[in-house]
TORPA-4810 file (N, C-alpha, C, O; in nm, 3 decimals):
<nodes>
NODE_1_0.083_-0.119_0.000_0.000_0.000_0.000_0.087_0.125_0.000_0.060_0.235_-0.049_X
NODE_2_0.195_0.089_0.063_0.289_0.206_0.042_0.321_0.275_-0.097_0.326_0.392_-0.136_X
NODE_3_0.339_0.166_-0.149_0.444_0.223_-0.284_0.325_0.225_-0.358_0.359_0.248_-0.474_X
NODE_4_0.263_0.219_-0.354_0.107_0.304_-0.399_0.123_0.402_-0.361_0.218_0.456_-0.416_X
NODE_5_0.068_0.470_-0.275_0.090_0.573_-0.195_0.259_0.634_-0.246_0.269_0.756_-0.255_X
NODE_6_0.342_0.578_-0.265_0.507_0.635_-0.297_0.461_0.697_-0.446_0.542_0.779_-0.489_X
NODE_7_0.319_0.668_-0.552_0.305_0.671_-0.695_0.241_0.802_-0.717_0.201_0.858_-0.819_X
NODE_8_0.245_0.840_-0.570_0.186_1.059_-0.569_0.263_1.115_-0.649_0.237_1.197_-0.737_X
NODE_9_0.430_1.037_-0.595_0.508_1.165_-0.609_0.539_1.165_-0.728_0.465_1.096_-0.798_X
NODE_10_0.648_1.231_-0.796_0.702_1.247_-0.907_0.795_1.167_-0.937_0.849_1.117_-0.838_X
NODE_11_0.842_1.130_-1.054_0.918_0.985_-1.052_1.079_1.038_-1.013_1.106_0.997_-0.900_X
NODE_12_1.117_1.064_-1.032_1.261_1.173_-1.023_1.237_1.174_-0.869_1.299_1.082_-0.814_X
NODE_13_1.167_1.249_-0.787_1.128_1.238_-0.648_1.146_1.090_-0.561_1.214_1.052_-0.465_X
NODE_14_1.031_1.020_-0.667_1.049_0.871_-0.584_1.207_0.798_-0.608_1.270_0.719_-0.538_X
NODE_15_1.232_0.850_-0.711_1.361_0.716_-0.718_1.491_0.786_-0.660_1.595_0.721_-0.645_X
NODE_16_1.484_0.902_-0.633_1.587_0.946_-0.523_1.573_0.939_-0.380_1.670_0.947_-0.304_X
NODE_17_1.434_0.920_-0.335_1.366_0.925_-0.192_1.323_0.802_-0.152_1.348_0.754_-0.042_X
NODE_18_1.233_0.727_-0.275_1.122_0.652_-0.232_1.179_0.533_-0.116_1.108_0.496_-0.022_X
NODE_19_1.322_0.480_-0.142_1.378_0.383_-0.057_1.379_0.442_0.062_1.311_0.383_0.146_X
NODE_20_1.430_0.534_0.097_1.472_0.613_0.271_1.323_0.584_0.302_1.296_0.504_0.391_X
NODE_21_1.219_0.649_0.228_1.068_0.690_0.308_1.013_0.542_0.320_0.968_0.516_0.431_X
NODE_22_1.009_0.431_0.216_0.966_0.300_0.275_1.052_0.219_0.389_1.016_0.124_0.459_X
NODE_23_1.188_0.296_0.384_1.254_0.247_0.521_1.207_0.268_0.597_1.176_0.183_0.680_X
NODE_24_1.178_0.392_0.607_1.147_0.502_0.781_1.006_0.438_0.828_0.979_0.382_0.934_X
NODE_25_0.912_0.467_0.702_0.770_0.405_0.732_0.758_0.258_0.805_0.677_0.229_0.892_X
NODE_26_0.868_0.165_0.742_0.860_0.023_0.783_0.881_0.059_0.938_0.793_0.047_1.022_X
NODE_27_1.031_0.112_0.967_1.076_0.123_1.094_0.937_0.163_1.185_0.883_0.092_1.270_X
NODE_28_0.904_0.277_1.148_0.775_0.292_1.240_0.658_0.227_1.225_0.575_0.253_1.312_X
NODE_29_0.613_0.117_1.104_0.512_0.019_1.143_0.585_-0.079_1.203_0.502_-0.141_1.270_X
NODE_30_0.682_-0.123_1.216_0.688_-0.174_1.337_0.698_-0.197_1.435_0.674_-0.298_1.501_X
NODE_31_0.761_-0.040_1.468_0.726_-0.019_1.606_0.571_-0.004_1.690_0.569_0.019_1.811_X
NODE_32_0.473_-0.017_1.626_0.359_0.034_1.663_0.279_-0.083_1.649_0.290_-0.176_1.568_X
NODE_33_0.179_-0.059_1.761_0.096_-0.209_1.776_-0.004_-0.249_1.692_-0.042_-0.144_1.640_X
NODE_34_-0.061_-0.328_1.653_-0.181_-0.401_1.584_-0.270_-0.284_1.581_-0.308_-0.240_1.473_X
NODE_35_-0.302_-0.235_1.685_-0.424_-0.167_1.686_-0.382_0.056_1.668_-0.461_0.150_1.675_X
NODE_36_-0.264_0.055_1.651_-0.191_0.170_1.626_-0.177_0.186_1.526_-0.165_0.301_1.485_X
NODE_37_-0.171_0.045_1.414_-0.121_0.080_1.281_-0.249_0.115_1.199_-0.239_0.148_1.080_X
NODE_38_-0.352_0.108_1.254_-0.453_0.218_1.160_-0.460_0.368_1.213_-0.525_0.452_1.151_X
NODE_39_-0.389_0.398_1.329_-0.367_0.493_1.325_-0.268_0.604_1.261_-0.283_0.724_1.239_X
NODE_40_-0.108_0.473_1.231_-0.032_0.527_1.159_-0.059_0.569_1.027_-0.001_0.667_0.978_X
NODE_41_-0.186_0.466_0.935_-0.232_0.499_0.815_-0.324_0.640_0.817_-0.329_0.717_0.721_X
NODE_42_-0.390_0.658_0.933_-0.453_0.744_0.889_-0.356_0.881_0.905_-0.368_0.989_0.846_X
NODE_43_-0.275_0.848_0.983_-0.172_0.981_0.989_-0.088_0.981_0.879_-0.056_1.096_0.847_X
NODE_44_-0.032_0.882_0.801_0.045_0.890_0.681_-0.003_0.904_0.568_0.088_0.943_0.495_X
NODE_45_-0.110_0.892_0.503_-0.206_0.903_0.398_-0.227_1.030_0.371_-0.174_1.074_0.269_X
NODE_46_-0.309_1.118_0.455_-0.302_1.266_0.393_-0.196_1.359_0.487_-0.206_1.474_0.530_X
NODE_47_-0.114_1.279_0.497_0.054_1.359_0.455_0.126_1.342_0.333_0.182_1.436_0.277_X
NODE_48_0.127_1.192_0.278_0.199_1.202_0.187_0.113_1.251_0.047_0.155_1.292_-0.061_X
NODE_49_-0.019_1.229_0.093_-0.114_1.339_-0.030_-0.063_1.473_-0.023_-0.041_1.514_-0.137_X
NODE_50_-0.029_1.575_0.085_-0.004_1.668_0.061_0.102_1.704_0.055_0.132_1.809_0.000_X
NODE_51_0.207_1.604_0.127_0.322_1.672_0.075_0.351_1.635_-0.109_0.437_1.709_-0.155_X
NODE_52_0.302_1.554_-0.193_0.342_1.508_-0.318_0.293_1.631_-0.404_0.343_1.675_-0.508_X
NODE_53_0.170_1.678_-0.326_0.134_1.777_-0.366_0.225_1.894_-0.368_0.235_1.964_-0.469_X
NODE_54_0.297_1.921_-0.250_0.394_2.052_-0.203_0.478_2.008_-0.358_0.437_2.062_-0.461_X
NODE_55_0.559_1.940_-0.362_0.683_1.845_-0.434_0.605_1.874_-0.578_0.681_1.888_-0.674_X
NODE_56_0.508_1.882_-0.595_0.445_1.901_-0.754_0.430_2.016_-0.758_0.522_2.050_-0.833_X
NODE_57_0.356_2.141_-0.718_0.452_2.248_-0.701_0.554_2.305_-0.680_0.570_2.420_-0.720_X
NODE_58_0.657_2.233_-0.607_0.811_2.302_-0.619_0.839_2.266_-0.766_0.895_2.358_-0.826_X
NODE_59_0.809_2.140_-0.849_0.895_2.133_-0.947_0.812_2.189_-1.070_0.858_2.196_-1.184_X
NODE_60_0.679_2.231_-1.032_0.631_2.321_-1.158_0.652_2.475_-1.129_0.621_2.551_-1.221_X
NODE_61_0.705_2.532_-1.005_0.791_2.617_-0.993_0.909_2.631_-1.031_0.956_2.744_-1.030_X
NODE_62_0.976_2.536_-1.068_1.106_2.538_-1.087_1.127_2.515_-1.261_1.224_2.553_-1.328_X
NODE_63_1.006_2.442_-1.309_0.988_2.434_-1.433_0.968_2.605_-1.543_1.031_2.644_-1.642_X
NODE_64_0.856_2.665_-1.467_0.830_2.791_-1.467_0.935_2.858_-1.460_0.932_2.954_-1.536_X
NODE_65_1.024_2.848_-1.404_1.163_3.000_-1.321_1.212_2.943_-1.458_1.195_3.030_-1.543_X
NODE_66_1.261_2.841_-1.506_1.326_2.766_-1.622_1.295_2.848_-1.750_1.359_2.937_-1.805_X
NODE_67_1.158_2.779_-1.784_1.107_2.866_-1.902_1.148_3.007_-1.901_1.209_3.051_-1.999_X
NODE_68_1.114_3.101_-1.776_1.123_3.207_-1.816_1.207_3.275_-1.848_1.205_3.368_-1.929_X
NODE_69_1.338_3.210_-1.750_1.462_3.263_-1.782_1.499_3.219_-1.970_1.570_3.293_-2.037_X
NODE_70_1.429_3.075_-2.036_1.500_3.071_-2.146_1.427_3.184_-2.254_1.467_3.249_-2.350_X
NODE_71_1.302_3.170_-2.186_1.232_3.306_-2.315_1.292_3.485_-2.286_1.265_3.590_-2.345_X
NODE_72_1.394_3.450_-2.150_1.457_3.627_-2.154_1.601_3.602_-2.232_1.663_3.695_-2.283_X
NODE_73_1.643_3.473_-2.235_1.760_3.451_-2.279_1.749_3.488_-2.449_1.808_3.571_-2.518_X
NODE_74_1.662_3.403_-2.476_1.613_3.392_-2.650_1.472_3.423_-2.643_1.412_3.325_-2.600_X
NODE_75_1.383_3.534_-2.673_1.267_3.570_-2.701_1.272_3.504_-2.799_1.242_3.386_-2.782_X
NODE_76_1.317_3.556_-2.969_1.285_3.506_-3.080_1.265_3.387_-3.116_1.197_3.364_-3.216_X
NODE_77_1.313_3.300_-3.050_1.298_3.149_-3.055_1.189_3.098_-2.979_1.136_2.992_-3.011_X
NODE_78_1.137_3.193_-2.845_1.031_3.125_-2.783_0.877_3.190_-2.908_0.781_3.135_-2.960_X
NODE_79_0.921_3.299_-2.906_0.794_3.335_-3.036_0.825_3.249_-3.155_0.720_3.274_-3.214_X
NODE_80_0.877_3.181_-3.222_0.864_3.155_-3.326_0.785_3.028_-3.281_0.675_2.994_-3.323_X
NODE_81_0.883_2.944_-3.161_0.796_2.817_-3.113_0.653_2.828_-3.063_0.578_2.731_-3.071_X
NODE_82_0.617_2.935_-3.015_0.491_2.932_-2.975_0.400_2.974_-3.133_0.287_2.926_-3.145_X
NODE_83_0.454_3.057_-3.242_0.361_3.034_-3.365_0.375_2.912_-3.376_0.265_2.861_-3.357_X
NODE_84_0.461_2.825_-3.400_0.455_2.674_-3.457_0.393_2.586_-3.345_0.447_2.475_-3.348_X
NODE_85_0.302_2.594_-3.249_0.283_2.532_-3.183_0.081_2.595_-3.198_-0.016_2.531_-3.160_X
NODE_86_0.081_2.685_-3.240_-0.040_2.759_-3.288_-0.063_2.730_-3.377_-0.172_2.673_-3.365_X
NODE_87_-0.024_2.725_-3.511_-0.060_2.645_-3.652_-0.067_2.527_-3.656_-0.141_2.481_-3.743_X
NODE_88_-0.010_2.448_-3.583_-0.034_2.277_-3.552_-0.149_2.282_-3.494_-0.238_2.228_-3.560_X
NODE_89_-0.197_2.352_-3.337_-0.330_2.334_-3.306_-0.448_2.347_-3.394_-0.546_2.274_-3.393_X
NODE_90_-0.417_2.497_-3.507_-0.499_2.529_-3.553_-0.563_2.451_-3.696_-0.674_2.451_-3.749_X
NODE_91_-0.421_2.382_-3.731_-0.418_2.251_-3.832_-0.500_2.171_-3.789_-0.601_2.149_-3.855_X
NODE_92_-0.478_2.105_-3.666_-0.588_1.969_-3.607_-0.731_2.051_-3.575_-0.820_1.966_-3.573_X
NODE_93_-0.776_2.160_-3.555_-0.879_2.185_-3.545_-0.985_2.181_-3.667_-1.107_2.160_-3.666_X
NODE_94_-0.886_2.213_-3.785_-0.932_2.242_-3.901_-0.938_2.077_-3.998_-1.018_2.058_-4.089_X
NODE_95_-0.858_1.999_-3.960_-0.880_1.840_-3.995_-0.980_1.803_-3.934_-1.062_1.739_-4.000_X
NODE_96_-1.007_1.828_-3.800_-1.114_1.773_-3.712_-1.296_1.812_-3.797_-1.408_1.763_-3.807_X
NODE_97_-1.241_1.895_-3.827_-1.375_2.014_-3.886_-1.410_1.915_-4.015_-1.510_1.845_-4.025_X
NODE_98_-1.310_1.924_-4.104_-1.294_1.852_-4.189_-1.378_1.699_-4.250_-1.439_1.667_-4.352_X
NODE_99_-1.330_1.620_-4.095_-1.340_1.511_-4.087_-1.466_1.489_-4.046_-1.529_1.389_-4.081_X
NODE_100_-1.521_1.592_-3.957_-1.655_1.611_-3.916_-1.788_1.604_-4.019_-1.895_1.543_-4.011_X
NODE_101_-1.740_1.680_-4.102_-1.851_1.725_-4.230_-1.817_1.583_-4.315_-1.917_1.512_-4.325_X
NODE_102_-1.723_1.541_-4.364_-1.725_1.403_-4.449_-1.790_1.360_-4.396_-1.897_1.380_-4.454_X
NODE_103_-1.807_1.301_-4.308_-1.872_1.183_-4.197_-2.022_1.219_-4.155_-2.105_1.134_-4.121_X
NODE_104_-2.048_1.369_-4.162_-2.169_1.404_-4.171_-2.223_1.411_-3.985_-2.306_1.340_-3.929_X
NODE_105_-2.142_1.520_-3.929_-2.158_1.570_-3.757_-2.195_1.702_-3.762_-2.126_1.804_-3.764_X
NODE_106_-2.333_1.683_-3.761_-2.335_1.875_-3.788_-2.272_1.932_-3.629_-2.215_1.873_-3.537_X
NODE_107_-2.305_2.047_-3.646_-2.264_2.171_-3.482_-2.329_2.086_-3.374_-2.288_2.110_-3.261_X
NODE_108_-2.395_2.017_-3.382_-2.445_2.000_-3.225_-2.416_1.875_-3.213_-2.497_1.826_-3.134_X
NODE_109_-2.326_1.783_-3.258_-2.233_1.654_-3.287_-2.369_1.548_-3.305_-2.356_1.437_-3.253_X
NODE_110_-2.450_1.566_-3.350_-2.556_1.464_-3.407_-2.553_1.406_-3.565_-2.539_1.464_-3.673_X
NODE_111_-2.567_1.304_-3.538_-2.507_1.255_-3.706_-2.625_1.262_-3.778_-2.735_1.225_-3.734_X
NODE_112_-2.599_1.319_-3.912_-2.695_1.394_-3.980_-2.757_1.246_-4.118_-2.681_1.165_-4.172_X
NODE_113_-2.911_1.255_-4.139_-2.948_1.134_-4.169_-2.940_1.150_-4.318_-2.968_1.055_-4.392_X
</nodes>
C-alpha cells in the first residue's frame, strides 16, 4: 500500500527518496501495535497526499523560473515556437472540422441522416 501511496510523487522524487521513506515508514510500522497501525495509516495518507502535492509544485515552480529565464535569454525562438505550436493546433482543429462534415456531424455533434 505504500508504494502506492510512494506513486503521488514524481518519478525523479520517488527514485531518489522513495527507498529512505519505505525504510522510515517500515521502521515505524513496526514499532507500533496491531491496533496503532490504523492509526499510523490514517496519519500517513493525507501527509503524503499533501506533501506530493507541495513536491508538484516546487517542481512546476522550478519548471516555470526555467522557461522564463530561457524566453529572456532567447525571445525570438520562444515566439517563433509558440507560432509553430499555434498552426499545428490550428491545423488539427481544421482536420477535425474537416473530418466532421465528411462523416456528416453537424454543430451540435448529431449525425446527420
Amino acid at each position: 500500500m505504500y508504494g502506492l501511496l510512494l506513486h503521488l510523487y514524481p518519478a525523479s522524487f520517488r527514485n531518489e527518496y522513495g527507498g529512505e521513506m519505505r525504510a522510515v515508514f517500515e521502521r515505524r510500522r513496526q514499532a507500533t501495535s496491531a491496533a496503532g497501525a490504523i492509526g499510523l495509516w490514517l496519519e500517513t495518507i493525507p501527509e503524503m497526499i499533501g506533501n506530493a502535492l507541495l513536491v508538484h509544485f516546487e517542481l512546476l515552480r522550478q519548471d516555470l523560473s526555467y522557461t522564463g529565464r530561457m524566453v529572456r535569454r532567447s525571445p525570438g525562438f520562444a515566439i517563433t515556437a509558440a507560432i509553430i505550436v499555434a498552426i499545428c493546433a490550428l491545423a488539427g482543429l481544421a482536420l477535425f472540422d474537416l473530418l466532421a462534415l465528411r462523416y456528416g456531424v453537424d454543430s451540435r455533434d448529431r449525425w446527420r441522416r
